[in-house]
C-alpha positions in Angstrom: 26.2 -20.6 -5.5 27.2 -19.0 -8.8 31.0 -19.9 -7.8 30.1 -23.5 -7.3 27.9 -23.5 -11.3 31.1 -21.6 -12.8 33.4 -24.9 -11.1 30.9 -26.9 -12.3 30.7 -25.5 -15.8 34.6 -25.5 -15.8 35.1 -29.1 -15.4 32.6 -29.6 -18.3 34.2 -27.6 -20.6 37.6 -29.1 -18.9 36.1 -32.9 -19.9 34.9 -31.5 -23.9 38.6 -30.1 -24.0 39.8 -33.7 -23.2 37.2 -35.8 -25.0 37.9 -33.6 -28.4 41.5 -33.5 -28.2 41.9 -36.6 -27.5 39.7 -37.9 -30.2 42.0 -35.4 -32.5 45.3 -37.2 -30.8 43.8 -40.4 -31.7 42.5 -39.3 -35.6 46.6 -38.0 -35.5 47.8 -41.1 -35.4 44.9 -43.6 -36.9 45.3 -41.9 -40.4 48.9 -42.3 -41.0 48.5 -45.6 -40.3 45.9 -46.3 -42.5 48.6 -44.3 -45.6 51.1 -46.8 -44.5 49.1 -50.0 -44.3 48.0 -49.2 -48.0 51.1 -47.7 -50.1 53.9 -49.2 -47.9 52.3 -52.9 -47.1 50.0 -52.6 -49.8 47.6 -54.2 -47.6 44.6 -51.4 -46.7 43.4 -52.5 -43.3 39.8 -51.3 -43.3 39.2 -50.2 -40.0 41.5 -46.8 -39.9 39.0 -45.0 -42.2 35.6 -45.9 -40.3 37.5 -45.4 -36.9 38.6 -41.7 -37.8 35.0 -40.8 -38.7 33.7 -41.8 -35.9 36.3 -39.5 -33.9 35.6 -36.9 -36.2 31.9 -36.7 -34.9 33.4 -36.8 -30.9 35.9 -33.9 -32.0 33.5 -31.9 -33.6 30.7 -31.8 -31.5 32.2 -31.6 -28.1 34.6 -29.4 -29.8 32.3 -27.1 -30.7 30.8 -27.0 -27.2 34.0 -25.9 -25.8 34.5 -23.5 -28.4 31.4 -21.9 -28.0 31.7 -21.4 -23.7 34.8 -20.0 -24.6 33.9 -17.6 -27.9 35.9 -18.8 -30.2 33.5 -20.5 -32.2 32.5 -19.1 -35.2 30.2 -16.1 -35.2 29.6 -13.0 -37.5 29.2 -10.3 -34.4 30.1 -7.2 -36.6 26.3 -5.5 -36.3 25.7 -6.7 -32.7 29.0 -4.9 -31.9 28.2 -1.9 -33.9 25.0 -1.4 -31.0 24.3 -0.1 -28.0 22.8 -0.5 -24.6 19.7 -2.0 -24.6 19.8 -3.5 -28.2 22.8 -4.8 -28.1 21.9 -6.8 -24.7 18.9 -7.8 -26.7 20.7 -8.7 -29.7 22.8 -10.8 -27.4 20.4 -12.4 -26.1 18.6 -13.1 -29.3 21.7 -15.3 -30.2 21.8 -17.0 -27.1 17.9 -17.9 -27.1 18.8 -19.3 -30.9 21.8 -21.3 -29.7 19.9 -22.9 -26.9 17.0 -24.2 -29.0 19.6 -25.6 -31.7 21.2 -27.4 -28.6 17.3 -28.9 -27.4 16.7 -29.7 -31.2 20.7 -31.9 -30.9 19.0 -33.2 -27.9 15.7 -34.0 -28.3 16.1 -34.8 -32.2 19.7 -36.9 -31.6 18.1 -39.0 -28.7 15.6 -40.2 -31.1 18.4 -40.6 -33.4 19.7 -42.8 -31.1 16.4 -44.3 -30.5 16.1 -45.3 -33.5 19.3 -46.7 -34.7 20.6 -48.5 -31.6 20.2 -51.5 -32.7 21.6 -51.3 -35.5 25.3 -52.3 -36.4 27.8 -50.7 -38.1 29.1 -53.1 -40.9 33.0 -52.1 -40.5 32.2 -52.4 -36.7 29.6 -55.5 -36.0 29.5 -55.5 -32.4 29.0 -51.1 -31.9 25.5 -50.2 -32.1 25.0 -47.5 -34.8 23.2 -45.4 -31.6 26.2 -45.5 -29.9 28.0 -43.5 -32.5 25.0 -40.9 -32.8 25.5 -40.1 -28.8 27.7 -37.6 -29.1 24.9 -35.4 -30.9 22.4 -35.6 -28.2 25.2 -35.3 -25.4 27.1 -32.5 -26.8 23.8 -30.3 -27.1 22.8 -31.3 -23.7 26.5 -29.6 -22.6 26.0 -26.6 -25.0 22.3 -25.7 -23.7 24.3 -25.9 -20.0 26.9 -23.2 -21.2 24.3 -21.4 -22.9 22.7 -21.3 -19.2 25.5 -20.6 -17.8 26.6 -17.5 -20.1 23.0 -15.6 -20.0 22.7 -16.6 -15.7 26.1 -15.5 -15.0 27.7 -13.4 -17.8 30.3 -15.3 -20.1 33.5 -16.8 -18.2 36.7 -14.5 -17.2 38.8 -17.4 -18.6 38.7 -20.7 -19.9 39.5 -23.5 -17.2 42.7 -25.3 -19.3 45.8 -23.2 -18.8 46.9 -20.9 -21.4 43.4 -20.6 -22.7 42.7 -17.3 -24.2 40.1 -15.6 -22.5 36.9 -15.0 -24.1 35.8 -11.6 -25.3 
């Protein structure tokens, strides 16, 4: 059973990988564009500014859910490391139960979020729902609070599921 909620857990963290870089890909190329329709056309188009915002919100958040299953993200760990047995497991434990009600409050306070704005539009984009751009919030913590499961259920990952990850320590 644990194998099958490590796969599990792994494609996840596969699909964050995906969703973030390719919202980084995308913010890559949108920007430039935006330089060149302004200085070189002298014509600003006004929807490369907005659109890398919005990718900046996908890239962060389900960035930082990756990061965190795989411990890069940012941490300060230097007194937890400096402890021993039984505190240390507590410490550790402490941090988890801390990042797994920060991921509830991204879900339960981003779905009302949501809620609340969907039916609002975006004035650079008419037609997408404000909501729609607030998903990521709700979603991403909904993915973190599943690693955070995962990592106290079954110890933290030997490696990360893309090739060439570093493995976490």
């Amino acid at each position: 059973m644990a194998h099958v909620v490590r796969r599990m857990m792994d494609v996840l963290y596969f699909a964050c990988v995906l969703l973030a870089g390719t919202a980084l890909v995308a913010i890559s190329a949108i920007i430039p564009w935006g330089v060149y329709t302004r200085y070189v056309v002298n014509r600003a188009a006004s929807w490369p500014e907005p659109t890398a915002v919005l990718l900046t919100i996908v890239l962060t958040f389900f960035g930082a859910a990756a990061c965190y299953r795989t411990g890069t993200h940012m941490s300060v760990s230097v007194f937890v490391r400096m402890l021993s047995g039984r505190w240390k497991r507590g410490a550790e434990l402490l941090a988890e139960a801390l990042v797994a009600a920060l991921a509830l409050f991204m879900v339960v306070y981003g779905a009302g979020l949501c809620a609340a704005t969907w039916y609002q539009a975006i004035a650079d984009f008419p037609s997408l729902s404000v909501g729609v751009t607030y998903l990521p919030i709700p979603l991403s913590g909904a993915v973190t609070f599943l690693f955070v499961l995962e990592r106290v259920l079954l110890g933290r990952p030997a490696a990360a599921a893309a090739p060439g990850a570093v493995a976490p320590h």
